[in-house]
MIPAKE-143942 format. One record per atom (N, C-alpha, C, O): residue in one letter; y negated, x negated, z. Coordinates in steps of 0.05 Angstrom, whole numbers, plus 32768, in hexadecimal, padded with zeros to 4 digits. Each point is the difference from the previous one (the first is absolute). Layout:
aYXZ...
//
This chain:
x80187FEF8000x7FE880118000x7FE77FEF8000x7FFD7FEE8011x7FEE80167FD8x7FE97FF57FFEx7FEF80058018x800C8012800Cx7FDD7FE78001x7FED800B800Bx7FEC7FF88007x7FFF7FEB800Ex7FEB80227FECx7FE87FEF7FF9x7FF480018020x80008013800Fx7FF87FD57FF6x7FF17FFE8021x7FE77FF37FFBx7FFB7FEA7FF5x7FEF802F8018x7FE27FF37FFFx7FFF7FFB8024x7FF58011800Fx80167FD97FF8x80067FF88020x7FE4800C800Fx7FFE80098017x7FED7FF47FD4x7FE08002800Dx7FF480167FF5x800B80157FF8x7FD87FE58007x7FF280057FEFx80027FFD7FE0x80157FF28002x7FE780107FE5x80077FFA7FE6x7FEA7FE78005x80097FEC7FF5x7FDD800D8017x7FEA7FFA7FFBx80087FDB8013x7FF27FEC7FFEx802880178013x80077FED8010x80177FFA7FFBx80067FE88001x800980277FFAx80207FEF7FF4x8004800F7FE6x7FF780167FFAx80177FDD7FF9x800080067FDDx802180188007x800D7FFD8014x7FF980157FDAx801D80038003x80117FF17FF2x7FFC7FEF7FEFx8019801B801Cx80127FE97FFCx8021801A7FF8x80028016800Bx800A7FE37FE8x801680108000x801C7FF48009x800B7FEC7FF6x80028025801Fx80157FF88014x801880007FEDx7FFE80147FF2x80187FDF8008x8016800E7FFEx80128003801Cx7FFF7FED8010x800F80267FF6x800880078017x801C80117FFEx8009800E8012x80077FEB7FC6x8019800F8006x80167FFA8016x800F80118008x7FF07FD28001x800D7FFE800Ex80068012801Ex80147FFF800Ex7FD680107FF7x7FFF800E8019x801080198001x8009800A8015x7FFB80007FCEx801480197FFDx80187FF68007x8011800F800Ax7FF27FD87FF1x802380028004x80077FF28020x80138007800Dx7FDC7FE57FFBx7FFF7FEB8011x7FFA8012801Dx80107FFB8012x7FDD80167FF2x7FFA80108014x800F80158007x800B7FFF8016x7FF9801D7FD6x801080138007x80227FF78003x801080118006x7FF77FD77FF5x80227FF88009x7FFE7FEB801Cx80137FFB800Ex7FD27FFC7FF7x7FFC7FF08020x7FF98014800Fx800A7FFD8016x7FE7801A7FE6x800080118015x801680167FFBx8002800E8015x80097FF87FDDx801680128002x80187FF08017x800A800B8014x7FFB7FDE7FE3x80107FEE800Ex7FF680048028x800F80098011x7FDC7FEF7FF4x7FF07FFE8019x8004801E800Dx800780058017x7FF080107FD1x8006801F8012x802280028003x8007800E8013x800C7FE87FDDx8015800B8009x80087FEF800Cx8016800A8007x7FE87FDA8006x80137FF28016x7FE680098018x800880058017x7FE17FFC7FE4x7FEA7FF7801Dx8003801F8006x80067FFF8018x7FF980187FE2x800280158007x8011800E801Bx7FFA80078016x80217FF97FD9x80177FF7801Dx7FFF7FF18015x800480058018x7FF47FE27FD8x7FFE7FE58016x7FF480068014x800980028017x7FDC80037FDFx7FEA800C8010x8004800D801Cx7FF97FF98016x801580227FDEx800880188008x801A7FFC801Cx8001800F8013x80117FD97FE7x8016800A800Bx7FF27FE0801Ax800880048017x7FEB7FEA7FE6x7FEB7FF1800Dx7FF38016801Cx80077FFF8017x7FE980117FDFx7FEC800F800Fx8016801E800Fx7FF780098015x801B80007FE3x801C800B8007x80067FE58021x7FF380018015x801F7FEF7FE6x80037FEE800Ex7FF27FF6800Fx800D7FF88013x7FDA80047FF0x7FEE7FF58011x7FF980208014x800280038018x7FF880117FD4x8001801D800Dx800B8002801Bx7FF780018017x802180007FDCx80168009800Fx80077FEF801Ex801780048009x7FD97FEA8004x7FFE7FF18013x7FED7FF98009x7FFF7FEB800Cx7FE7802A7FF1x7FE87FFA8006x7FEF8002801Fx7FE97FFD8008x8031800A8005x7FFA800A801Dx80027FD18009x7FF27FF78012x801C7FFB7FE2x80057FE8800Ax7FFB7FEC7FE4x80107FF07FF5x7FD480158007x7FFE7FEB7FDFx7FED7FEC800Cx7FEF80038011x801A7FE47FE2x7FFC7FE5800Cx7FD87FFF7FF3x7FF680157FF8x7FFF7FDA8007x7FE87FFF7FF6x7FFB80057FE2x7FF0800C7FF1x80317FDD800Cx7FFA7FF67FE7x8009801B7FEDx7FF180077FEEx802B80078018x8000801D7FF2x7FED80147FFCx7FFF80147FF3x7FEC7FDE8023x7FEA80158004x7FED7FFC7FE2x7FF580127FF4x800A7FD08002x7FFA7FFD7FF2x800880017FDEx7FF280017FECx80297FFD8017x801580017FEEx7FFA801B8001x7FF380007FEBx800C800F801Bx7FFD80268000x7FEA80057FF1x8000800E7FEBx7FF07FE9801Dx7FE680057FE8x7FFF7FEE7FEEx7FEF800A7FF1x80197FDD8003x80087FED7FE9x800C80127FEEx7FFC7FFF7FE8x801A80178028x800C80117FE6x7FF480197FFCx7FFE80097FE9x7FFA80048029x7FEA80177FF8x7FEA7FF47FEDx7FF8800E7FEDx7FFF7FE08015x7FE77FFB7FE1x80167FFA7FE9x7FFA80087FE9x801A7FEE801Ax80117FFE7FE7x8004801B7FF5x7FF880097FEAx801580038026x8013801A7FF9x7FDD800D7FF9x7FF980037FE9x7FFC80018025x7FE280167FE7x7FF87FF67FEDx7FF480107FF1x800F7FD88007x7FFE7FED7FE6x801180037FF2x7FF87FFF7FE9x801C80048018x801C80067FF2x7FF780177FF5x7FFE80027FE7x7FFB8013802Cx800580207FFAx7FEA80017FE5x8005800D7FEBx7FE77FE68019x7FF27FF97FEAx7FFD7FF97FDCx7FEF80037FEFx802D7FF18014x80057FF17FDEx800580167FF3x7FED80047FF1x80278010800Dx800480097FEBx7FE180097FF4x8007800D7FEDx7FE47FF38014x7FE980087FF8x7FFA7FE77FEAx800080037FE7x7FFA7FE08028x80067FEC7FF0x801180097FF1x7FF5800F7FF0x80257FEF800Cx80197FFB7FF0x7FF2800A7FEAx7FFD7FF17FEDx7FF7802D8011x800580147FF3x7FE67FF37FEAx80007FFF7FE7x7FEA7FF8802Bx7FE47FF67FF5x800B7FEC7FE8x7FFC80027FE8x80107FEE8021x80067FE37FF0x800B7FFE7FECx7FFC7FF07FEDx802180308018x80167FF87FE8x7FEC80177FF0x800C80067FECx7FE280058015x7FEC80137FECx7FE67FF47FFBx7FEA800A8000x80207FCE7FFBx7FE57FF67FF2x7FE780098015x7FED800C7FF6x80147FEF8020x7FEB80028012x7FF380228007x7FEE8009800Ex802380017FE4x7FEB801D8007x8001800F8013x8017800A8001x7FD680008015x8007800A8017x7FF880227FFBx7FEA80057FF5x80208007800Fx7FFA80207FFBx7FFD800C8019x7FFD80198002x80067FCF801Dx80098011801Ax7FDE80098018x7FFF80088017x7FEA7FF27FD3x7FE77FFF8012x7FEF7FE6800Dx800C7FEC8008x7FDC80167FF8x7FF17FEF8007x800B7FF5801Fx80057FE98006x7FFB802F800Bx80077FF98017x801C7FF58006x80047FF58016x800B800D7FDBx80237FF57FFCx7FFA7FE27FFFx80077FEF8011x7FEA800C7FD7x7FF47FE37FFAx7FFD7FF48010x80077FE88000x7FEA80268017x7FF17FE88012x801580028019x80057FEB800Cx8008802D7FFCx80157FFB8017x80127FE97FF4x80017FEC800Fx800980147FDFx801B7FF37FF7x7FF37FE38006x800A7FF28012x7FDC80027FDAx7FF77FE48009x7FF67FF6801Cx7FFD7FE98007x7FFF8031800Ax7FF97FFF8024x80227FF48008x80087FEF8010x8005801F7FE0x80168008800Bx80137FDB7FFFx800F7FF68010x7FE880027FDAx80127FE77FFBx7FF07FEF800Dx80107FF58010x7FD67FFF7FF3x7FEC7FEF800Cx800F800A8020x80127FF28009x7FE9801D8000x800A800C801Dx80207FEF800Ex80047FF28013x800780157FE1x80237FF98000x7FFC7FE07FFDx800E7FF38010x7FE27FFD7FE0x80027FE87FF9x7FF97FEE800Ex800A7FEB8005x7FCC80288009x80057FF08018x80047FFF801Ex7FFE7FF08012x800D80357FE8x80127FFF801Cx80177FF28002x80067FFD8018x800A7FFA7FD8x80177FF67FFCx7FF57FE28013x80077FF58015x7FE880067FDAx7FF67FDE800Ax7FFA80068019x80107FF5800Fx7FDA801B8000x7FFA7FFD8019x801F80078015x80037FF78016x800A80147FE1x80148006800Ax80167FED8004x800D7FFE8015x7FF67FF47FD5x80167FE28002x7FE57FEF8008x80027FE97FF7x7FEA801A8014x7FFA7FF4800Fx80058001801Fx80077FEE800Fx7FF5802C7FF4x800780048024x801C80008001x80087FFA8016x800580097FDDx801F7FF97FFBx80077FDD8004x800E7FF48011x7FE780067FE0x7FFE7FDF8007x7FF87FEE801Dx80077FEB800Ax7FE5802A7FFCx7FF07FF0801Cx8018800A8017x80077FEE800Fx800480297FF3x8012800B8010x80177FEB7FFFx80097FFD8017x80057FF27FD4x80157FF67FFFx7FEF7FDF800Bx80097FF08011x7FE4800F7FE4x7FE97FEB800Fx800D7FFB801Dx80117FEE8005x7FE48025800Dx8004800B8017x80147FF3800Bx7FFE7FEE8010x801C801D7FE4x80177FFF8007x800B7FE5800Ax800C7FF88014x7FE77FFB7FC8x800E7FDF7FFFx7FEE7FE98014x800B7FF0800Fx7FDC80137FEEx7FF07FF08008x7FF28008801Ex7FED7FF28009x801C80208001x7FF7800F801Cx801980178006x7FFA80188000x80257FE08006x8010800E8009x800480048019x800F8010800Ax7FDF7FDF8003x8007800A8024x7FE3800B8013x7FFA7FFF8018x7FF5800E7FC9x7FEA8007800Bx800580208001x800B800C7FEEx7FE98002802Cx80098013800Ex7FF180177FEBx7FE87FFD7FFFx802180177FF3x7FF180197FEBx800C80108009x801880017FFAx7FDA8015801Bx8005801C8006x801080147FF0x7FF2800C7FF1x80237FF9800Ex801180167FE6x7FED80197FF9x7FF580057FEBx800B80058029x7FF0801E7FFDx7FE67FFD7FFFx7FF480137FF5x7FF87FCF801Ax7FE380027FF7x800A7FF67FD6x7FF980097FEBx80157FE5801Cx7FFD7FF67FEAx800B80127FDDx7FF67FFB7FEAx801E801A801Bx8003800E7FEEx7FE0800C7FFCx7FF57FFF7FEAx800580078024x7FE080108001x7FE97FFE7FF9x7FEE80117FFCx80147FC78001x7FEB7FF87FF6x800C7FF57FE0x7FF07FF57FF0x802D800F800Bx80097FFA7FECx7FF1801B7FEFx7FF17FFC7FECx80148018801Bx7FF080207FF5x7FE87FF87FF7x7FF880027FE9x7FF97FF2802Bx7FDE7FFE7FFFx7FFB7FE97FEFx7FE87FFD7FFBx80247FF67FFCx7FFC7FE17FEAx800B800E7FE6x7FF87FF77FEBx801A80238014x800B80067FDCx7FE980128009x7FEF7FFA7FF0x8004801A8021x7FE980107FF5x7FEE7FF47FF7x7FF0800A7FF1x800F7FDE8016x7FE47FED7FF7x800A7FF77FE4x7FEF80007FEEx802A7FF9800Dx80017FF47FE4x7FFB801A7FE7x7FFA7FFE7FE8x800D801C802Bx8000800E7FE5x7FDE80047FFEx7FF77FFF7FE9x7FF580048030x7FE780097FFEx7FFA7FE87FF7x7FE87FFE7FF8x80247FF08006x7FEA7FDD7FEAx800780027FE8x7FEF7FFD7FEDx802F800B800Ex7FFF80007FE0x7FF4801E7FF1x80047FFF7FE8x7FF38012801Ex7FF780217FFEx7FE37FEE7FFBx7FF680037FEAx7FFF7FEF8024x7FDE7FFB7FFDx80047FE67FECx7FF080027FEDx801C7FEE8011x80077FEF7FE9x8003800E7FE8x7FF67FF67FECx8016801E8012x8015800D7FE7x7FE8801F7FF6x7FFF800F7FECx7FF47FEF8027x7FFA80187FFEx7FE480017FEDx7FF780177FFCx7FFA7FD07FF9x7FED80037FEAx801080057FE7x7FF380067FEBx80317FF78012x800F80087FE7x7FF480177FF3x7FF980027FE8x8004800F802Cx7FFA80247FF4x7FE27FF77FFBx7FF780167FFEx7FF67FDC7FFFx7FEF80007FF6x80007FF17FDEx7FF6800D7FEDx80127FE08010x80057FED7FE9x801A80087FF1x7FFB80017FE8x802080068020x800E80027FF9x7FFB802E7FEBx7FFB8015800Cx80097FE97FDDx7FFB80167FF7x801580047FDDx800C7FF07FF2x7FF1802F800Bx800180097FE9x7FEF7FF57FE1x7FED7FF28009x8011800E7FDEx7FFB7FF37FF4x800780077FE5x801780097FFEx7FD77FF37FE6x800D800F7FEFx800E7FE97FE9x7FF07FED7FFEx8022800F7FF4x80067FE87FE7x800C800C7FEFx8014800E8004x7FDD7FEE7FE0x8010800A7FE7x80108020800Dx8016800C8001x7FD07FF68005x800980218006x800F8017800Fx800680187FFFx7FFD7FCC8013x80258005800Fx7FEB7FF68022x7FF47FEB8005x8010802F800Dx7FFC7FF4801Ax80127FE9800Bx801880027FFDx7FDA7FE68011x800C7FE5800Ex7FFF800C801Ex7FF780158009x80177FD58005x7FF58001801Cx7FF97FE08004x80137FF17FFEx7FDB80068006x7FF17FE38002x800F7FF88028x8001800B8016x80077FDC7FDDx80047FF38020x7FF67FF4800Ex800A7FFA8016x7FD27FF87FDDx7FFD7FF18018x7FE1800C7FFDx7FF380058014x800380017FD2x7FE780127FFFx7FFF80067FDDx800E7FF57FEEx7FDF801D8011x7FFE800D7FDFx7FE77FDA7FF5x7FEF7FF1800Ax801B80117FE7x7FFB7FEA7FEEx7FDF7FF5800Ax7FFA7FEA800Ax7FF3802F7FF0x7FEF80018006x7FEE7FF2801Fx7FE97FFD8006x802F7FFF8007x7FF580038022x800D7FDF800Cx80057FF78016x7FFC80037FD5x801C7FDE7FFBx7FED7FF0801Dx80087FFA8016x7FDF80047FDDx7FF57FE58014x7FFA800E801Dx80077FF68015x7FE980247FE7x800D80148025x80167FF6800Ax7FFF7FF18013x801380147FE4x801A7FFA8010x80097FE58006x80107FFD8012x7FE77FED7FDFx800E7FE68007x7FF47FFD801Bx80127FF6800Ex7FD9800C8000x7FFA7FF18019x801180138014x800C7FF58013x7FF780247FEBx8013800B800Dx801E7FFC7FFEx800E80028014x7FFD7FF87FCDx80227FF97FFEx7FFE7FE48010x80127FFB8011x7FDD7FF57FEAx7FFD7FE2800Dx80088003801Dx80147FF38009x7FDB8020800Bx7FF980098018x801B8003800Dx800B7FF38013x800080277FDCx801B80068001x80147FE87FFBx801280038010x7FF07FEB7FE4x801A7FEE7FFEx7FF37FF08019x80127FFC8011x7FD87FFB7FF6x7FFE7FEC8016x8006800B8021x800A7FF58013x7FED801E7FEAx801380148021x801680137FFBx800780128010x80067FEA7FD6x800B80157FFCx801D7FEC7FF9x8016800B7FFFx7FE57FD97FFEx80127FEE7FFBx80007FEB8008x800D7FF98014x7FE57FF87FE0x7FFB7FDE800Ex7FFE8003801Ex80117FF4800Dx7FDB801A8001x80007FFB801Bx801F8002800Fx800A7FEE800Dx8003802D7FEEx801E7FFF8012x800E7FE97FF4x80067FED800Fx7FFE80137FD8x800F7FE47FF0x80037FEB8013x80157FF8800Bx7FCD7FFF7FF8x7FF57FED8014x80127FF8801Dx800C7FEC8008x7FF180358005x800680048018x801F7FFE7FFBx80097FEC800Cx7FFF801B7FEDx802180007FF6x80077FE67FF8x80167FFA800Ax7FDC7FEC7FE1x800D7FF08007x7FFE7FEB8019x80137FF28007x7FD1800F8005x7FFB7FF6801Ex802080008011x800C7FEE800Ax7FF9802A7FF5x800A801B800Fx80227FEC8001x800D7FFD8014x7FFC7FF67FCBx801A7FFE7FFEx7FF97FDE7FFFx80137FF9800Fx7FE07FF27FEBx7FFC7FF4800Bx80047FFB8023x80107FEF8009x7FE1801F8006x800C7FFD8017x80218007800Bx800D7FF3800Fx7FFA80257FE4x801980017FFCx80137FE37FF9x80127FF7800Fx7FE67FFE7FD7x80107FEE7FF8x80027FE38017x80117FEF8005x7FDE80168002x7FF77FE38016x801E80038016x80107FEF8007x7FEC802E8001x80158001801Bx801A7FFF7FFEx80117FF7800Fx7FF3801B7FCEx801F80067FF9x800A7FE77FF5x80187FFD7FFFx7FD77FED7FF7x800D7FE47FF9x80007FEF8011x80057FE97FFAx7FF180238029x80097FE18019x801B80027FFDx800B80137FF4x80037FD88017x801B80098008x8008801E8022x7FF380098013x80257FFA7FE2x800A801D8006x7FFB7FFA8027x7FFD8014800Ex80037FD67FFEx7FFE8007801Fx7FDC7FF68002x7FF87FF58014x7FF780107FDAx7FE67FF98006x7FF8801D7FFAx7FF480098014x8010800A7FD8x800080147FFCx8008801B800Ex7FFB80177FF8x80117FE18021x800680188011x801880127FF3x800680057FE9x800680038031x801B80167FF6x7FF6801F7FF2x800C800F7FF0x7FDD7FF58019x7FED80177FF4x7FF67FF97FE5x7FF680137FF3x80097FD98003x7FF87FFC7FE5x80087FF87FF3x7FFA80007FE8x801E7FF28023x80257FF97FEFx8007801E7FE8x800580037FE8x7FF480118035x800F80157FFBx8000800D7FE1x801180077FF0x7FCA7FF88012x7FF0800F7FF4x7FF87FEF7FDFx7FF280097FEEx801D7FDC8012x7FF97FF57FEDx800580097FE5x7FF080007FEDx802880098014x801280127FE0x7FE6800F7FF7x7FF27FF77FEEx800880238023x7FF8800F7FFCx7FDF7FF47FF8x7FF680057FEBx80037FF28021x7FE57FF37FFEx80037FF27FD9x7FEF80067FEFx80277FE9800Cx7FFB7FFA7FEBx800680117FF1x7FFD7FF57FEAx800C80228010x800D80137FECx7FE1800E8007x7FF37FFE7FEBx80058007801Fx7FE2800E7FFBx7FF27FEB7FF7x7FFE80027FE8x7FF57FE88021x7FFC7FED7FEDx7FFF80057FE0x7FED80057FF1x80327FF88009x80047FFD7FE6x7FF880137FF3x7FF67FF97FEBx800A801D8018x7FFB801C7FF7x7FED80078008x800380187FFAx7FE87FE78011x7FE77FF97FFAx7FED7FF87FF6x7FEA800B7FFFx801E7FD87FF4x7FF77FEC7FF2x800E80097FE1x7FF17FFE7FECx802280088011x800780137FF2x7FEE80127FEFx7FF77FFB7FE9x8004801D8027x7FF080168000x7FE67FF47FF2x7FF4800A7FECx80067FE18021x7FDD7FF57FF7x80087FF07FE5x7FEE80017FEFx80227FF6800Dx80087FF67FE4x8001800D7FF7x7FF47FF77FECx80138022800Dx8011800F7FE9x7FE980147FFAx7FFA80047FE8x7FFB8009802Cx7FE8801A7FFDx7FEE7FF98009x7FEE80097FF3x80077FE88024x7FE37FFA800Bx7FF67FED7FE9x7FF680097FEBx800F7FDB801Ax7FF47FE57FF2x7FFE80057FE8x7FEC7FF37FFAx801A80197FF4x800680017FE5x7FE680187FFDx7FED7FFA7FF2x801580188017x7FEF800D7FFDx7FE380018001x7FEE80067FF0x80127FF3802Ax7FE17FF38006x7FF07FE57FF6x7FE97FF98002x802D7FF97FF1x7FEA7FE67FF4x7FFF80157FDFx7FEA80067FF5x802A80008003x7FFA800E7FDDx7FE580108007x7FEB7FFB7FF4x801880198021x7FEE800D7FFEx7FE07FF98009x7FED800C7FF6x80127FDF801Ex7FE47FF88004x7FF77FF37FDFx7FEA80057FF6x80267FEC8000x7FFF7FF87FE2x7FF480147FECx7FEB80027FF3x802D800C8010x7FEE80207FEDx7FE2800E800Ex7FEE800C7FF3x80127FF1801Ex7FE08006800Ax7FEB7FF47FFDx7FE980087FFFx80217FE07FFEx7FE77FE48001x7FFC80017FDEx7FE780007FFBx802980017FEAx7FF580027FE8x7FFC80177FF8x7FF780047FE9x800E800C8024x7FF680217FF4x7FD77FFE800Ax7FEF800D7FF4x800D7FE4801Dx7FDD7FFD8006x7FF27FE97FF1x7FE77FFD8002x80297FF27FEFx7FF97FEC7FEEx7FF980057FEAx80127FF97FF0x7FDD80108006x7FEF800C7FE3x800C7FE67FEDx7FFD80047FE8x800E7FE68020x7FFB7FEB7FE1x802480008005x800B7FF17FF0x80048018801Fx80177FFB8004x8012800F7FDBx7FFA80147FF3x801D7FD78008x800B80067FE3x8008801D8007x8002800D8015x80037FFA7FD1x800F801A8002x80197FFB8000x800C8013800Ax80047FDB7FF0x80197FF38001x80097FF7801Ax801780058008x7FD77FED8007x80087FFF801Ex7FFA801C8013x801080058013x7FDC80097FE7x800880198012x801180157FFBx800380128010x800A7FED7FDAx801380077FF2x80217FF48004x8015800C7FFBx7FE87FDD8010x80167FF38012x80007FFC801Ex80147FF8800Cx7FD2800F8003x8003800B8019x800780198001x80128006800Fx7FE780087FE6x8007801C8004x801980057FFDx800C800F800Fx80047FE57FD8x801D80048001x800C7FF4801Bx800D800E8010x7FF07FDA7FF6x800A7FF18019x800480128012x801780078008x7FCB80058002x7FFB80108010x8010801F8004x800980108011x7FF47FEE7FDCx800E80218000x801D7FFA7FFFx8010800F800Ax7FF67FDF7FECx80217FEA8005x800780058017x8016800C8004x7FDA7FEC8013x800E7FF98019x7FF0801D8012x80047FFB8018x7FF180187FE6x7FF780138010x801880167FFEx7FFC80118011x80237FF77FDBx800F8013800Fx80177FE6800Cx8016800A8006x7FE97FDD7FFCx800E7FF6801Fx7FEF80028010x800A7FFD8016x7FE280057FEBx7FF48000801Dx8007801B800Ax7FFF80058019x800580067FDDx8019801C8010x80137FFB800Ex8006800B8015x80077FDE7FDAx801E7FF78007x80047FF88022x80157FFD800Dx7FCC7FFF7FFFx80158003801Fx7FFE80108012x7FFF7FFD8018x800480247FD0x800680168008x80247FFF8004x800E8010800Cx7FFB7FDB7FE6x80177FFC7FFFx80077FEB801Bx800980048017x7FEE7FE67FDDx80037FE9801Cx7FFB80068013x80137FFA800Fx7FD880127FFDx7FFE80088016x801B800B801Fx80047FFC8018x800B80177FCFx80178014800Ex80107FE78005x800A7FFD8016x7FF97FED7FD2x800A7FEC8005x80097FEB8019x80167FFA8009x7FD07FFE7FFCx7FF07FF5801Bx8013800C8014x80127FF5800Cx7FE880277FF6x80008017801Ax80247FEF7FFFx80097FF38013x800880127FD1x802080058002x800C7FE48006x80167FFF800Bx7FE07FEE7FEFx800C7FE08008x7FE77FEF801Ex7FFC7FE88002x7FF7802F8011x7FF97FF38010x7FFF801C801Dx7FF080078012x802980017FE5x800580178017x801C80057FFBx8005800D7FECx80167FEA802Ax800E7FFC8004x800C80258004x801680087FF6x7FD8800A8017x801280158001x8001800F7FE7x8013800C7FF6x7FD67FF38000x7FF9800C7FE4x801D7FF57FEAx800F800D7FF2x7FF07FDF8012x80147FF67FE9x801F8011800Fx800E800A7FEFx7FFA7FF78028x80128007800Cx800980187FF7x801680067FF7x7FCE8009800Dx7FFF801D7FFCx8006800B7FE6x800F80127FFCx7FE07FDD7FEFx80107FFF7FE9x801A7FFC7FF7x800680107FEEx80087FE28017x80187FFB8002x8014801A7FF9x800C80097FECx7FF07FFF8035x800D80188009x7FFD80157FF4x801180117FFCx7FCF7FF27FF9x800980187FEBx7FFF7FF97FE8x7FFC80147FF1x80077FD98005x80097FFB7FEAx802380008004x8008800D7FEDx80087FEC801Fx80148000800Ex800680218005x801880037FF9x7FE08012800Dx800B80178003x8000800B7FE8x801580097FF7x7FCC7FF67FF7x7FFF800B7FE6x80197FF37FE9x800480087FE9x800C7FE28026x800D7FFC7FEDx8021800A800Ax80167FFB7FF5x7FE68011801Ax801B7FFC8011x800180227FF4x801780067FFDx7FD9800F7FFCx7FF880177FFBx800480047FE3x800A80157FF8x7FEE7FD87FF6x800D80007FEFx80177FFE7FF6x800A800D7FEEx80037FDB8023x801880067FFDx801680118009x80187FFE7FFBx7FDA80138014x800F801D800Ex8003800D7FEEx8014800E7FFEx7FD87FF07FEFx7FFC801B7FF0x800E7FF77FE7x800880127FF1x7FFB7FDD8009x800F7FF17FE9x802080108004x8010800E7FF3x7FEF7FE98025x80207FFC800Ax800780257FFCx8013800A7FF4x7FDD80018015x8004801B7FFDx7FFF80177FE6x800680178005
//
């Protein structure tokens, strides 16, 4: 699909014409993929953590809402799907437009502030295991740190519904994702704003965070304490899958896209290079979905009953089938 982008003004950036077939095929099969494994995942995540909420540790406290922004993000794509594999055309309303892009900015960087307090909690653990944290003050103030993450990313996320809009091309309504062409250089000091507290800063804190981690889990095993022997597995399997997570859907996304922001405000910039940010960019923005997927991930290789629990009913569901076989 051709498409002509006047990023600005006509009078400040020249247009330029996008090609962008790749997005029909590349987008509606990455997010189809993401709604049917993260959906469940999601689902049977926030089920499980549910279902034991009278005795949830900090960190499920946090893991509990890591998958509630997934799973309403999820519930989200088929709208995408439908936009992408129909050559961009949205038929679902102005206001659809701007929930759906609230909706993905939201999840992306609740996800981050979230594997952040997720991180500092396992922090805790490794590098201060015999420091005394109240269960019941402390579930409580675990509550009062995810109300805060969701009321920081809502005031971060929440100039989307201003910039983010409906739009007309070759005749066919768009839904624009970061602003209507027109509003290009408005928005960069705010997308900027947004990736520097909305990314780099936890990034930051997170790798401080595992850094200190790495210091304690590589003394040897009687300098390290029987409390942080314990905890080491688990400490590195979140680790990994975390670092993970920021490889695959964070990092990738946020340098393409501060890129695509920075030459869409450059009036002398080629039409050939903004024309190859923008593919990049739009390249790597349906994985940054993808740790709608990883996420459930995290939760299933760094929680011992969860995996258990699975087991067993994976284990009955199969034992049921073969009842019924047999019969």
């Amino acid at each position: 699909m051709k498409r002509m982008d006047n990023s600005s003004s006509p009078a400040v950036l020249p247009s330029c014409t996008y090609s962008e077939d790749f997005k029909r095929f590349l987008l509606p099969i990455v997010y189809s993929a993401v709604f049917i494994i993260g959906l469940p995942l999601n689902f049977a995540v926030i089920l499980q953590i549910w279902s034991k909420r009278r005795a949830l540790s900090r960190n499920n406290i946090y893991m509990l809402n890591l998958a509630a922004a997934d799973f309403l993000y999820v519930c989200s794509l088929p709208l995408l799907i439908y936009n992408y594999a129909s050559w961009d055309y949205w038929p679902f309303g102005d206001f659809s437009c701007r929930l759906v892009r609230f909706q993905f900015y939201s999840n992306l960087h609740g996800s981050i502030f979230f594997l952040t307090c997720i991180s500092f909690q396992r922090y805790l653990g490794i590098c201060h295991p015999l420091a005394q944290w109240p269960r019941k003050g402390g579930r409580r103030l675990a509550w009062v740190v995810c109300a805060g993450v969701w009321l920081t990313v809502a005031l971060l996320v929440a100039p989307t519904f201003e910039f983010a809009a409906t739009g007309v091309q070759r005749n066919r309504t768009v839904c624009y994702d970061l602003s209507v062409p027109e509003r290009s250089a408005q928005y960069f000091p705010y997308g900027l704003a947004l990736t520097c507290l909305g990314f780099v800063l936890p990034f930051l804190v997170i790798v401080g965070l595992y850094c200190s981690m790495a210091r304690v889990l590589c003394r040897p095993a009687e300098a390290r304490g029987v409390a942080a022997e314990e905890k080491k597995s688990k400490a590195v399997r979140m680790i990994v899958i975390v670092v993970l997570v920021f490889a695959i859907s964070f990092l990738p996304f946020h340098i393409t896209k501060t890129s695509y922001l920075l030459v869409r405000t450059i009036p002398t910039a080629p039409c050939e290079l903004r024309n190859l940010l923008a593919v990049v960019y739009k390249s790597t923005r349906p994985f940054a979905s993808m740790n709608s997927v990883l996420d459930p991930i995290l939760f299933y290789f760094t929680q011992h009953k969860f995996r258990r629990g699975t087991r067993s009913l994976l284990l009955k569901i199969t034992t049921l089938k073969r009842q019924d076989i047999k019969q």
